[in-house]
C-alpha atoms as a printed R data frame, in Angstrom:
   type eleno elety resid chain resno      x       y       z
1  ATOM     1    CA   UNK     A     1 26.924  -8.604 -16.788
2  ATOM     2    CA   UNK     A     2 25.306  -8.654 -20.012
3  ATOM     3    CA   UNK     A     3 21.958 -10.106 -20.806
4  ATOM     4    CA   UNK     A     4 18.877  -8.979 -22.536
5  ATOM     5    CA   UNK     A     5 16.807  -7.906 -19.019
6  ATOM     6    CA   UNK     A     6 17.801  -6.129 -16.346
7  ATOM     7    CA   UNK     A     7 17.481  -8.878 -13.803
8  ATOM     8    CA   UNK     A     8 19.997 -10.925 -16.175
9  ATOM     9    CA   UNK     A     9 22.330  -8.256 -15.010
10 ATOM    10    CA   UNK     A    10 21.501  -7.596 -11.470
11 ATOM    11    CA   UNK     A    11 21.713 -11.886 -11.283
12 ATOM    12    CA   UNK     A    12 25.956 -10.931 -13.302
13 ATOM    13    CA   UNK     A    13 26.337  -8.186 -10.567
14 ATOM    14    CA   UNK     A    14 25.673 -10.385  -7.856
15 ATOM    15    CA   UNK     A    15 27.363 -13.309  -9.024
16 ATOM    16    CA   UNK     A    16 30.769 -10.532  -9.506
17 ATOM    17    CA   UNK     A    17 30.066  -9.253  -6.165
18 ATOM    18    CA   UNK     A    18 30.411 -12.513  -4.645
19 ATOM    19    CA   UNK     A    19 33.840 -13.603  -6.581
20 ATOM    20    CA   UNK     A    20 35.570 -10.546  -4.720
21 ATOM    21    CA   UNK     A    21 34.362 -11.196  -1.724
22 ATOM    22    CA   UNK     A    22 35.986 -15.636  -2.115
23 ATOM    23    CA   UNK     A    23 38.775 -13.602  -3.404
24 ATOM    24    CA   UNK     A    24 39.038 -11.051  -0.204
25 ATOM    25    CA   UNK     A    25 38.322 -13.933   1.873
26 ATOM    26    CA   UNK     A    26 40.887 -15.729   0.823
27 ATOM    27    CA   UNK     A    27 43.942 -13.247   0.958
28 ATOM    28    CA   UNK     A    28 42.834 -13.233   4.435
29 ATOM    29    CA   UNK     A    29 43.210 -17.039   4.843
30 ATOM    30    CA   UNK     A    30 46.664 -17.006   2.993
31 ATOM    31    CA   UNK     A    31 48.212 -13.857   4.473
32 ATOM    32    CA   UNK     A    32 46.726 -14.480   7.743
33 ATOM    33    CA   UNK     A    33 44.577 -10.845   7.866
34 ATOM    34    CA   UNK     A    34 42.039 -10.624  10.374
35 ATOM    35    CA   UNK     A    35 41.038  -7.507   9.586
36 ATOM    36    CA   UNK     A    36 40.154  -8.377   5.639
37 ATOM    37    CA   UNK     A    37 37.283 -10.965   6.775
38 ATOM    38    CA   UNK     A    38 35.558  -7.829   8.134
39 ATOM    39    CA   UNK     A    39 35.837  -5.730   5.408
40 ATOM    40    CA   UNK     A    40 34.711  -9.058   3.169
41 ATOM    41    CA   UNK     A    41 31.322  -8.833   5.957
42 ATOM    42    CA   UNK     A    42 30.649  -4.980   5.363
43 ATOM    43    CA   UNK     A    43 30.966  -5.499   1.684
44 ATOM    44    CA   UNK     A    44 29.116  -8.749   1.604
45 ATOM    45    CA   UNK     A    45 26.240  -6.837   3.089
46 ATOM    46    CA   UNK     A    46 26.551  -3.491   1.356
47 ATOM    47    CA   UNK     A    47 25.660  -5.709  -1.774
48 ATOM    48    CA   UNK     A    48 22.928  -7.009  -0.628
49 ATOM    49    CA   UNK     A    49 21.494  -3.916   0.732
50 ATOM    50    CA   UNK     A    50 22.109  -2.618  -2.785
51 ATOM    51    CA   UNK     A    51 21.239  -5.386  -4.619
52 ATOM    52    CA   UNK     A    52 17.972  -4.865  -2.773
53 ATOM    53    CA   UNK     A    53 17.447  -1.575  -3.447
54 ATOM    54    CA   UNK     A    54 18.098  -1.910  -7.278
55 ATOM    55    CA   UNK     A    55 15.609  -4.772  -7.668
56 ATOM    56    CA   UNK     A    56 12.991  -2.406  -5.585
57 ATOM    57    CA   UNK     A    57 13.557   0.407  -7.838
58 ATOM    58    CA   UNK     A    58 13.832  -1.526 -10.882
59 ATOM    59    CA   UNK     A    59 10.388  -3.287  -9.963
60 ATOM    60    CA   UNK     A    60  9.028   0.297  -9.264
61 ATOM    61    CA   UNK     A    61  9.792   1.399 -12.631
62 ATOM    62    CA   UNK     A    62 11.843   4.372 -11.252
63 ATOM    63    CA   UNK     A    63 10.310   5.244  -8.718
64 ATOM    64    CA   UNK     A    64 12.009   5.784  -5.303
């Protein structure tokens, strides 16, 4: 999460972002909850929608 350029910390955010979703996915394999591999699929895509949208307005210098 820290690094000396932003992309060094998009590149931690991403990498955290995809240890909770293994982790979500797999309370849903051991407790047997359907339900938690969709909410592991809407968050796995709301980070990379965001992810996107960071590197786009970091890239941008600001602007929207």
């Amino acid at each position: 999460m820290r690094g000396p350029t932003i992309w060094d910390r998009l590149l931690g955010l991403n990498l955290f972002s995809a240890k909770i979703i293994l982790l979500i996915l797999l309370l849903a394999i051991i407790y047997d909850l359907p339900y938690l591999m969709d909410i592991a699929i809407v968050y796995t895509l709301l980070g990379f929608i965001g992810i996107i949208f960071i590197s786009r307005f970091v890239k941008g210098k600001g602007e929207i």
